[in-house]
C-alpha positions in Angstrom: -4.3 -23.3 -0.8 -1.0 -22.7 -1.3 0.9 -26.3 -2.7 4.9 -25.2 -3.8 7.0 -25.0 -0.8 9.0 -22.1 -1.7 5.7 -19.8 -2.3 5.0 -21.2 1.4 8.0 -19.5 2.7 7.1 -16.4 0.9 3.6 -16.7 1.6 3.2 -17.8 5.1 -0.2 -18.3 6.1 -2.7 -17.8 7.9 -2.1 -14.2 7.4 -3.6 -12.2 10.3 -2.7 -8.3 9.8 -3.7 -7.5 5.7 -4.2 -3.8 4.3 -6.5 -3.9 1.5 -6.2 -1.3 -1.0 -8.6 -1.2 -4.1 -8.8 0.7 -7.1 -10.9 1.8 -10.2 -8.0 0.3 -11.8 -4.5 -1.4 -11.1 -1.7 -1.5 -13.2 1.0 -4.5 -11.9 4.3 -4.1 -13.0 4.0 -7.5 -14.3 0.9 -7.6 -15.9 -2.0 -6.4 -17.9 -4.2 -3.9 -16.3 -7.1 -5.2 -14.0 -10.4 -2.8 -13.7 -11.7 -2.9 -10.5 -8.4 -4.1 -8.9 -7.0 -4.3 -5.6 -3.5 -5.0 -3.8 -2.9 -6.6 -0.3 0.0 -6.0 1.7 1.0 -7.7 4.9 4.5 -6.9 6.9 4.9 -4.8 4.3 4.8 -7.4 1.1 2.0 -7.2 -1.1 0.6 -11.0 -0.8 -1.7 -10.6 -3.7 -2.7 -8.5 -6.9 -5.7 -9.2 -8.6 -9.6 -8.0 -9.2 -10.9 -7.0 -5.9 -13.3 -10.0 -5.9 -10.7 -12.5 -6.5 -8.2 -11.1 -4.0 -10.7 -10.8 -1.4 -11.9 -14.7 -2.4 -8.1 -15.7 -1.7 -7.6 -14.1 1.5 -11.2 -15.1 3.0 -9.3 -18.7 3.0 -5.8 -17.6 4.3 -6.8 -14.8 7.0 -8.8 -16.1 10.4 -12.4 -14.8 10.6 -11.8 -11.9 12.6 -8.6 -10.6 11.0 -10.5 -10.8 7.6 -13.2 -9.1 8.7 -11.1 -6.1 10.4 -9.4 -5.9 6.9 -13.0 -5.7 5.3 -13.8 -3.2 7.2 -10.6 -1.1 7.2 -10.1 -1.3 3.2 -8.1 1.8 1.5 -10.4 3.0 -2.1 -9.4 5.1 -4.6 -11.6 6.4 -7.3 -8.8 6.2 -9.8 -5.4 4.5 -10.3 -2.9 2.6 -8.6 0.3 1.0 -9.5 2.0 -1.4 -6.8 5.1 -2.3 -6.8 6.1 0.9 -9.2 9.2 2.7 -7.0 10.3 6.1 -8.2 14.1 6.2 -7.7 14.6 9.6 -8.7 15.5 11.1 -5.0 16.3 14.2 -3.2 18.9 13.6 -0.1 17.9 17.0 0.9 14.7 15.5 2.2 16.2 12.7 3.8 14.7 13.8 7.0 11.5 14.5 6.1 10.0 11.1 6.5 6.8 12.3 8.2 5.8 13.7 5.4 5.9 10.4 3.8 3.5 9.0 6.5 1.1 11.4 6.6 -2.4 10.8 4.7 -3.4 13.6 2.7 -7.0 13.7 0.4 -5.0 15.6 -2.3 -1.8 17.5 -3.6 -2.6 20.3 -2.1 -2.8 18.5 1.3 0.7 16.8 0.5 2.1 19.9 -0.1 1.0 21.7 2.8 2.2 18.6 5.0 5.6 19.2 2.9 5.8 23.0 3.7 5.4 22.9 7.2 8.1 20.2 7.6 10.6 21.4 5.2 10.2 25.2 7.1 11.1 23.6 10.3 14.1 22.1 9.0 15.6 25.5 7.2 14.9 26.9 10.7 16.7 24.2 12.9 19.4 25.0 10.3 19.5 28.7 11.0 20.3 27.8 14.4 
């Protein structure tokens, strides 16, 4: 469990609403690469990075039964790379408004930019007006 009273803060636990999202492989911004990785992310923090074996070890002892076993079930795979924590500044402010896009899940690029096209046509036409 967790012993240093400022990670406590941080940290609070028992954590009850975790994502899980694994990976072939994670790159942290911190550290080396882990194969077979995985991130969780609670109120929008990412609690822990590590293998998926150890993070899912850790959060067996901090998450009640139930929640840990909704998480489990609900986990978010990809068959390829993910890097947590990694924020692309470069922005447009032209697409301020488009956060839906954002929230959307999409299986590819060409799903995204469908998504993308329908909202950004709505806009130009709610300009036109």
């Amino acid at each position: 469990m967790l012993t240093d009273p400022i990670r406590k803060l941080a940290h609070p636990t028992p954590l009850s609403e975790v994502t899980l999202y694994s990976a072939s492989m994670v790159i942290p911004v911190t550290g080396p690469i882990i194969p077979e990785g995985a991130v969780a992310v609670s109120n929008g923090h990412v609690v822990h990075v590590g293998t998926r074996q150890w993070v899912l070890n850790i959060l067996k002892d901090e998450m009640p039964s139930d929640s840990y076993m909704q998480m489990f079930r609900n986990e978010k795979h990809w068959h390829g790379l993910m890097t947590p924590g990694l924020i692309n500044a470069h922005t447009h402010l032209q697409y301020t408004n488009m956060a839906s896009v954002g929230r959307g899940e999409y299986r590819n690029f060409h799903d995204w930019e469908q998504g993308f096209n329908v909202v950004y046509d709505k806009l130009q036409e709610d300009k036109q007006k």
